[in-house]
PDB file of N, H, CA, C and O in Angstrom:
ATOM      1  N   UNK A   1      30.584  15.978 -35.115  1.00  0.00           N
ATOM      2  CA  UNK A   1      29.925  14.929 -34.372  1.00  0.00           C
ATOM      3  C   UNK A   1      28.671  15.487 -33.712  1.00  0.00           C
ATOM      4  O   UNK A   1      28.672  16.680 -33.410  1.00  0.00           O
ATOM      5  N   UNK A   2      27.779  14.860 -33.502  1.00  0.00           N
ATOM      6  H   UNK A   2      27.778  13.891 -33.747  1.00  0.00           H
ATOM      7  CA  UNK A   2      26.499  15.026 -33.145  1.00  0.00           C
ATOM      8  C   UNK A   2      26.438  15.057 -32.049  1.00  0.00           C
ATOM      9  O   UNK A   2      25.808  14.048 -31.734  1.00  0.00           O
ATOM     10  N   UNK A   3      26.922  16.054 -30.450  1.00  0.00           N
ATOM     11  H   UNK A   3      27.434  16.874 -30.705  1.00  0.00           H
ATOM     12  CA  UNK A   3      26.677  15.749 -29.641  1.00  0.00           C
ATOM     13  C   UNK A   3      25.591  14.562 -28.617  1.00  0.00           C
ATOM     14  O   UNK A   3      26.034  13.969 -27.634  1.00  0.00           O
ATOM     15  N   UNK A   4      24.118  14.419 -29.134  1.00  0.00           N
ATOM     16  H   UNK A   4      23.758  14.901 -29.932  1.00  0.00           H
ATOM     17  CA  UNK A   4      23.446  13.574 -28.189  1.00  0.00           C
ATOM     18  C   UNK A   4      23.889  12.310 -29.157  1.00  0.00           C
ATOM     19  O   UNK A   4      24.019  11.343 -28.407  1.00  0.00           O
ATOM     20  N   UNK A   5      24.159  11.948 -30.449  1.00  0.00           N
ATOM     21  H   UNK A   5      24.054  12.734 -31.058  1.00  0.00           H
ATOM     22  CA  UNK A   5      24.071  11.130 -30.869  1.00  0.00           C
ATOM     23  C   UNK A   5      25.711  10.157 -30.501  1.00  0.00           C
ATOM     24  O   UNK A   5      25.912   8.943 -30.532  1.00  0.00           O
ATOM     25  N   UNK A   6      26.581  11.226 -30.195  1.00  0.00           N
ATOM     26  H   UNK A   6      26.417  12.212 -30.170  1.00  0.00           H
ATOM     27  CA  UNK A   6      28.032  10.516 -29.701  1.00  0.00           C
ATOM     28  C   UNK A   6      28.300  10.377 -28.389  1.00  0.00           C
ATOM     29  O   UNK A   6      29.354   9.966 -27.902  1.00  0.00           O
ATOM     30  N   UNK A   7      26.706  10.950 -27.466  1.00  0.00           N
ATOM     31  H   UNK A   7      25.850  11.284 -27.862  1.00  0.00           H
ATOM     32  CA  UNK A   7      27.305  11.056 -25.862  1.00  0.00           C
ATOM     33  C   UNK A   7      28.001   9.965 -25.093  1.00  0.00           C
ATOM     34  O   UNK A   7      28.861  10.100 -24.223  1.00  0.00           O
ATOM     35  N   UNK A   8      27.395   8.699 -25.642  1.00  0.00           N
ATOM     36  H   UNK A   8      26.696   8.590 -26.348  1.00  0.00           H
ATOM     37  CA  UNK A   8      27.812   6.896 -25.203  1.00  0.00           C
ATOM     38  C   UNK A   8      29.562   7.170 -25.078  1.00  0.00           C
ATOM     39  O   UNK A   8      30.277   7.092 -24.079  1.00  0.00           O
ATOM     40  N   UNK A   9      29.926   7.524 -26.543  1.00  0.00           N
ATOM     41  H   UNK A   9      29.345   7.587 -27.354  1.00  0.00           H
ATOM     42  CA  UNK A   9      31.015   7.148 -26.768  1.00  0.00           C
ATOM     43  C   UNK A   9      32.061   8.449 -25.976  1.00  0.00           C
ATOM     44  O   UNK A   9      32.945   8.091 -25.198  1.00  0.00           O
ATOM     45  N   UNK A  10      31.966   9.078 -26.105  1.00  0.00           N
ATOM     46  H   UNK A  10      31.248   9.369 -26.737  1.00  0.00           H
ATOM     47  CA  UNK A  10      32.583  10.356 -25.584  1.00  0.00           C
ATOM     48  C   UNK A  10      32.405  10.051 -23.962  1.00  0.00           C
ATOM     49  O   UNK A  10      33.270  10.672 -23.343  1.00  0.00           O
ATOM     50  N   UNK A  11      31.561   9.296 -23.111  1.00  0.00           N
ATOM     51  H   UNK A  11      30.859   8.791 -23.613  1.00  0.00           H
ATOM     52  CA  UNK A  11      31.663   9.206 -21.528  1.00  0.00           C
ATOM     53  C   UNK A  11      32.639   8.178 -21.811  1.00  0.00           C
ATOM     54  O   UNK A  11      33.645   8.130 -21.102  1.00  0.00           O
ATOM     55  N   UNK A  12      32.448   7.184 -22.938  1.00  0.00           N
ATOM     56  H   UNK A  12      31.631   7.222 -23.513  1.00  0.00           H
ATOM     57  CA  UNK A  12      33.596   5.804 -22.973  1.00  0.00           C
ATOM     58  C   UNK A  12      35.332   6.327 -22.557  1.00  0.00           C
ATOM     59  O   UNK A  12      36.153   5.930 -21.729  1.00  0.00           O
ATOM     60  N   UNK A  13      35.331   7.348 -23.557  1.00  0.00           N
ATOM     61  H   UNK A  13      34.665   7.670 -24.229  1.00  0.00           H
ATOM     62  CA  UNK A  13      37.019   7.988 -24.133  1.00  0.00           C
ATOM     63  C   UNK A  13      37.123   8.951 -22.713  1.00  0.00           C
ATOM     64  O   UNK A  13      38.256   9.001 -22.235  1.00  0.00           O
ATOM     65  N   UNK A  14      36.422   9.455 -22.241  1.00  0.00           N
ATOM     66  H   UNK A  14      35.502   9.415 -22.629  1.00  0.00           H
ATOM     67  CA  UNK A  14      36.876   9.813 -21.146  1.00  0.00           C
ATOM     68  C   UNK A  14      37.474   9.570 -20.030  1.00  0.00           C
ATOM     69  O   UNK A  14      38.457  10.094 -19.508  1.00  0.00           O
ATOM     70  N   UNK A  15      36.537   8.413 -19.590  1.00  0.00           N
ATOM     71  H   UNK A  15      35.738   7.987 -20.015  1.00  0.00           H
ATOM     72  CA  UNK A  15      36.610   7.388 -19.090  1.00  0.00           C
ATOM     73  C   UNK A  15      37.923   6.610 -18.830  1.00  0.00           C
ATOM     74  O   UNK A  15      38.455   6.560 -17.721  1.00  0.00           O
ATOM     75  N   UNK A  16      38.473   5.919 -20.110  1.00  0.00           N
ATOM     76  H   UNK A  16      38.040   5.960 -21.011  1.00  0.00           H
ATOM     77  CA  UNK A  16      39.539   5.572 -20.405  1.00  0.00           C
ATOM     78  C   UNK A  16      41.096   6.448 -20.170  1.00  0.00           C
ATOM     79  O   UNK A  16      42.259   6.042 -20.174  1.00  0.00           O
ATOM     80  N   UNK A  17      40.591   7.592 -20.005  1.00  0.00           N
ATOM     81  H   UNK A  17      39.646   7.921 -20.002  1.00  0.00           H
ATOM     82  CA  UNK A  17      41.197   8.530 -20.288  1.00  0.00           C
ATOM     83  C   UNK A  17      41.803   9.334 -19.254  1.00  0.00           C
ATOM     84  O   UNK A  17      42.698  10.174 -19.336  1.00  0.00           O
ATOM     85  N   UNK A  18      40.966   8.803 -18.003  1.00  0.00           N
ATOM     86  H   UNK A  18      40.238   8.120 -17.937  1.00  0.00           H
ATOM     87  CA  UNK A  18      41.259   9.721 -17.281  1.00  0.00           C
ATOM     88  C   UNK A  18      41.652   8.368 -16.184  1.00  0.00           C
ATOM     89  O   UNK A  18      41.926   8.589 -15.005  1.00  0.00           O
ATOM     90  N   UNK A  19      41.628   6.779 -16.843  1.00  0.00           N
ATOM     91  H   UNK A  19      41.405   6.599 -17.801  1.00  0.00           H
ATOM     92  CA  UNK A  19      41.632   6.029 -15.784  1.00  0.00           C
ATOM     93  C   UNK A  19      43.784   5.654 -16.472  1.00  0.00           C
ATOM     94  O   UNK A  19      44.616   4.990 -15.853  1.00  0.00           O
ATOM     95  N   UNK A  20      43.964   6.277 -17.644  1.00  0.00           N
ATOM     96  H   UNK A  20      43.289   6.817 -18.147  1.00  0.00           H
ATOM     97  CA  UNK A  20      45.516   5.849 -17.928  1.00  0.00           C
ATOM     98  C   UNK A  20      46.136   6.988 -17.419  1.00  0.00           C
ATOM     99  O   UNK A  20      47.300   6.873 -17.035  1.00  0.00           O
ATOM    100  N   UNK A  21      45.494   8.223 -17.332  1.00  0.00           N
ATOM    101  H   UNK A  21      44.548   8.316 -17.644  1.00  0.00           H
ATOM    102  CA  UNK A  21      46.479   9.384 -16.510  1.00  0.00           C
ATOM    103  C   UNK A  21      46.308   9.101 -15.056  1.00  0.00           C
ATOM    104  O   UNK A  21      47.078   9.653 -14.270  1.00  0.00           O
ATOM    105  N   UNK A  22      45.313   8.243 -14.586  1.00  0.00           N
ATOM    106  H   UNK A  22      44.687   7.795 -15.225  1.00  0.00           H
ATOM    107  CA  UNK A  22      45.612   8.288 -13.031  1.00  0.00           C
ATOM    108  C   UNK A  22      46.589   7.161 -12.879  1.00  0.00           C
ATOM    109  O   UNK A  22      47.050   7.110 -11.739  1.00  0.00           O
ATOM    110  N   UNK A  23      47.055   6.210 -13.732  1.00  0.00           N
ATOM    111  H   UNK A  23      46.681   6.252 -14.658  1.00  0.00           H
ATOM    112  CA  UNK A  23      47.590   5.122 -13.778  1.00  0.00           C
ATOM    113  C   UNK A  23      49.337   5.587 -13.949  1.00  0.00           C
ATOM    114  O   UNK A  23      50.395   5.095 -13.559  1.00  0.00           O
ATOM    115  N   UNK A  24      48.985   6.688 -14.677  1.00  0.00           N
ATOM    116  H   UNK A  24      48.125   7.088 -14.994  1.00  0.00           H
ATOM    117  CA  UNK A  24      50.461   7.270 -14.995  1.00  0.00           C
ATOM    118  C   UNK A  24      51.149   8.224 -13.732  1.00  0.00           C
ATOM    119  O   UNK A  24      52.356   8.422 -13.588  1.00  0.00           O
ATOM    120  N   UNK A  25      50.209   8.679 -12.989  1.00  0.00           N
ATOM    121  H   UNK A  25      49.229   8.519 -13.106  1.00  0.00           H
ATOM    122  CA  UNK A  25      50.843   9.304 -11.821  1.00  0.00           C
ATOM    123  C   UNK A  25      51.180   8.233 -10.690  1.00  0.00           C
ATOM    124  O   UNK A  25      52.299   8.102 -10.195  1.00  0.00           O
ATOM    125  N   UNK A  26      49.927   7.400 -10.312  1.00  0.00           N
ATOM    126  H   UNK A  26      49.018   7.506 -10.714  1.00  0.00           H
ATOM    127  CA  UNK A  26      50.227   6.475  -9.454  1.00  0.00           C
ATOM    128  C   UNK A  26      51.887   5.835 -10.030  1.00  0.00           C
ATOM    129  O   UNK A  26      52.890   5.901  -9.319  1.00  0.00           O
ATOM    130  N   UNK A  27      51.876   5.295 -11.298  1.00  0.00           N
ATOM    131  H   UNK A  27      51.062   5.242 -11.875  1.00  0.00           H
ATOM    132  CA  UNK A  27      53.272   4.364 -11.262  1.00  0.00           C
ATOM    133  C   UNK A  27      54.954   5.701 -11.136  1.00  0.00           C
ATOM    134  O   UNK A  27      56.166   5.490 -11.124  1.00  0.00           O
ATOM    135  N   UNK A  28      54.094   7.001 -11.066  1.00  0.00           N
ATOM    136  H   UNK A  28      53.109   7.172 -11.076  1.00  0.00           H
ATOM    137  CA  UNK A  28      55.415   7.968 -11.165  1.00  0.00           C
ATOM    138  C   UNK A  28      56.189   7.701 -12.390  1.00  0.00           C
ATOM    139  O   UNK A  28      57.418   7.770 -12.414  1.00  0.00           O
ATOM    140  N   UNK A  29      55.323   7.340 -13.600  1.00  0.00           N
ATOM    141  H   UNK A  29      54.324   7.284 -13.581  1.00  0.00           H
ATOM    142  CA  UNK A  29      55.752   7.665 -15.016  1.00  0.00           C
ATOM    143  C   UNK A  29      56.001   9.254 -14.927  1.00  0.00           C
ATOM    144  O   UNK A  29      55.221  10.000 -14.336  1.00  0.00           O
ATOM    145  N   UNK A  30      57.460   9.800 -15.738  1.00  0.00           N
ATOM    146  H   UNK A  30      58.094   9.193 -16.218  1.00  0.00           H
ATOM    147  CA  UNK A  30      57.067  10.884 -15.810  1.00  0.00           C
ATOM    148  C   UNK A  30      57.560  11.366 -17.688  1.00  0.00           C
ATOM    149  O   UNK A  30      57.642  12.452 -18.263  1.00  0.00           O
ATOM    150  N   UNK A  31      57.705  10.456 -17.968  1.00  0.00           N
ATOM    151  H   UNK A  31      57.638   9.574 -17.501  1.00  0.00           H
ATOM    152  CA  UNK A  31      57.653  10.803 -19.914  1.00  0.00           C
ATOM    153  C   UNK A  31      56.784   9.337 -20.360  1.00  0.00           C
ATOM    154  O   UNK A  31      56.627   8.247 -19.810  1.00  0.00           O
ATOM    155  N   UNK A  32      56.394   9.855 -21.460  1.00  0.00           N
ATOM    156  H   UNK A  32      56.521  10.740 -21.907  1.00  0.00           H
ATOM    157  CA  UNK A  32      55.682   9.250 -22.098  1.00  0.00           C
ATOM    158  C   UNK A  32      55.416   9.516 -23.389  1.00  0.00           C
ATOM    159  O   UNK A  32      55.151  10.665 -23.743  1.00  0.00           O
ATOM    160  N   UNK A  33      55.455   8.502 -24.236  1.00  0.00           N
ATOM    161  H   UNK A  33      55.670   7.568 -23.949  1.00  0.00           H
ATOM    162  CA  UNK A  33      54.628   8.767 -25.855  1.00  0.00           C
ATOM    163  C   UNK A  33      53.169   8.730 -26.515  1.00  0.00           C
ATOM    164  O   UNK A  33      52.674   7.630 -26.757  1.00  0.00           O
ATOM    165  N   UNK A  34      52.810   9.335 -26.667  1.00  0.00           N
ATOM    166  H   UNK A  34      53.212  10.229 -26.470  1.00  0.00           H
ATOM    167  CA  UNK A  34      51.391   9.127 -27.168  1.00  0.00           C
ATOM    168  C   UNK A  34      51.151   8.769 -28.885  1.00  0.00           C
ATOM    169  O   UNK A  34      51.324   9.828 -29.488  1.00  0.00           O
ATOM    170  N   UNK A  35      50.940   8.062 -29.495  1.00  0.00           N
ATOM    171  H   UNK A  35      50.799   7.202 -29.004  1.00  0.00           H
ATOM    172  CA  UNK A  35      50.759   8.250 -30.703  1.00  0.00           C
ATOM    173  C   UNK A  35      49.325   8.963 -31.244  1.00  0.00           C
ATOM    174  O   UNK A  35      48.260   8.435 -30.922  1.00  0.00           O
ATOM    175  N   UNK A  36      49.333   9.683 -31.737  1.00  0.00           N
ATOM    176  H   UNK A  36      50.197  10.111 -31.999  1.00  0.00           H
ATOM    177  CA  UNK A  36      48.115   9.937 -32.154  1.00  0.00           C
ATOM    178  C   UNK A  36      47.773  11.369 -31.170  1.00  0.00           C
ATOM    179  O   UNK A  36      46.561  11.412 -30.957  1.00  0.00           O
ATOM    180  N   UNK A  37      48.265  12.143 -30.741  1.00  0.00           N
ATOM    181  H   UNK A  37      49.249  12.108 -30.914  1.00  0.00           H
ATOM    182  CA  UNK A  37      48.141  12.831 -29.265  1.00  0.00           C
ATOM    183  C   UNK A  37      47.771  14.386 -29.837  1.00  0.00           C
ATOM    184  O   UNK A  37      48.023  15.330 -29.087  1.00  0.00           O
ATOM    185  N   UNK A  38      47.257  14.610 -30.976  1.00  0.00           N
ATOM    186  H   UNK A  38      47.052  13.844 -31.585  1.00  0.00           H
ATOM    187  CA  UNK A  38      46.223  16.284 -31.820  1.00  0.00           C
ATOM    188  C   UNK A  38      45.760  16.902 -30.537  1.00  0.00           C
ATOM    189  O   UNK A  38      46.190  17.936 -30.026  1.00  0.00           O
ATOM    190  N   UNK A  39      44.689  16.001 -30.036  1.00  0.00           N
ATOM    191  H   UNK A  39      44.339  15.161 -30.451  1.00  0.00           H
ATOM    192  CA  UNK A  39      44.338  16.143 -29.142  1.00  0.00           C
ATOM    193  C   UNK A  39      44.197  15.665 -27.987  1.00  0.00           C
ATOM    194  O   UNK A  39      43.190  15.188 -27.463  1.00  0.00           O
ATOM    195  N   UNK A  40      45.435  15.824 -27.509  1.00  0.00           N
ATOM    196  H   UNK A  40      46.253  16.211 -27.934  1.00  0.00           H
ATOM    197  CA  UNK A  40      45.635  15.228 -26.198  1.00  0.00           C
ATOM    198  C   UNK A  40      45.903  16.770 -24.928  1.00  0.00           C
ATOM    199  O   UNK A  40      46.772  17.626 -25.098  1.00  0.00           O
ATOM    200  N   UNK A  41      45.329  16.756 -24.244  1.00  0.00           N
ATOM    201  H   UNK A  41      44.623  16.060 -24.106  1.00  0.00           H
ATOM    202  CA  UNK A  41      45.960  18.182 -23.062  1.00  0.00           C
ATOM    203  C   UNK A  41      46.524  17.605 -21.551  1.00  0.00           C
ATOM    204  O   UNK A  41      46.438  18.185 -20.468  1.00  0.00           O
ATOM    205  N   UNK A  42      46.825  16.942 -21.695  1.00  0.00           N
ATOM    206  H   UNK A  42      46.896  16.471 -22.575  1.00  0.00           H
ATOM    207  CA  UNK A  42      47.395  16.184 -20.261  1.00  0.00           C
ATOM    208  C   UNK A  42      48.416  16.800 -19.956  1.00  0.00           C
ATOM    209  O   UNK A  42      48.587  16.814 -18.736  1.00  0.00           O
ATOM    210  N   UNK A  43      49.470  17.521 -20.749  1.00  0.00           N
ATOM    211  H   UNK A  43      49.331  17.510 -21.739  1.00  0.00           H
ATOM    212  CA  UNK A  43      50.708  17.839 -20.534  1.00  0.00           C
ATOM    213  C   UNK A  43      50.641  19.322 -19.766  1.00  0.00           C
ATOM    214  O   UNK A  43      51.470  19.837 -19.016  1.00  0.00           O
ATOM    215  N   UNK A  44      49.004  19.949 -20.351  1.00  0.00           N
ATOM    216  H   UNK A  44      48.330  19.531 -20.960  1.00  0.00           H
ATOM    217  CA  UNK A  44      48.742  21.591 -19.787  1.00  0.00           C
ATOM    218  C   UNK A  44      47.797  21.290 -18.589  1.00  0.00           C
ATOM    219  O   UNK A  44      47.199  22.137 -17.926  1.00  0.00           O
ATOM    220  N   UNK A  45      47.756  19.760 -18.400  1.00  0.00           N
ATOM    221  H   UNK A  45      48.242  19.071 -18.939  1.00  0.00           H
ATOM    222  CA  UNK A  45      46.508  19.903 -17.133  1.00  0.00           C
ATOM    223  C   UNK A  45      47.070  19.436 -15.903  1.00  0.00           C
ATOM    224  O   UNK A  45      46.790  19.959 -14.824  1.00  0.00           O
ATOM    225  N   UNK A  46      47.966  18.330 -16.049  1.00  0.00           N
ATOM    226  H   UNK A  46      48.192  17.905 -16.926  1.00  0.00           H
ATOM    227  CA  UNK A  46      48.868  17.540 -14.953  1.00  0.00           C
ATOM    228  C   UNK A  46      50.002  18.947 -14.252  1.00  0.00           C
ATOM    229  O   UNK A  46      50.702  19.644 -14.987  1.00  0.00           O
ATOM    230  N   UNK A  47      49.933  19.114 -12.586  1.00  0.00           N
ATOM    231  H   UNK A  47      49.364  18.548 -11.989  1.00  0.00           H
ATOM    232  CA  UNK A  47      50.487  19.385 -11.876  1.00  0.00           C
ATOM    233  C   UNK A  47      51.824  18.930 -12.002  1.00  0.00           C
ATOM    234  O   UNK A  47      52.085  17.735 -12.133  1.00  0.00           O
ATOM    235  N   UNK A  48      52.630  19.766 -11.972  1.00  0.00           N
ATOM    236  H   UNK A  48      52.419  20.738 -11.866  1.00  0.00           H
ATOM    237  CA  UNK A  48      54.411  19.382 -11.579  1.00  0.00           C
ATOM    238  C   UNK A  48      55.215  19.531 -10.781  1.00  0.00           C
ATOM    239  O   UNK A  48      56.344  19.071 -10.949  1.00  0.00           O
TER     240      UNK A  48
END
């Protein structure tokens, strides 16, 4: 991927991204499924 040419989309996925992990601590979810989750790091970044 073309960094300047994907920057739009990459602030989008972040974005999103960081507004369902704050969503997941607030409700005190503490398992969850991800489909699709290659690259997902939430599991090495979230405090326990």
């Amino acid at each position: 991927m073309h960094p300047l040419g994907t920057r739009p989309y990459r602030v989008g996925i972040a974005a999103r991204t960081r507004f369902v992990e704050d969503l997941i601590v607030q409700e005190g979810i503490s398992q969850y499924h991800l489909l699709g989750a290659g690259l997902d790091t939430y599991a090495q970044r979230r405090e326990r």
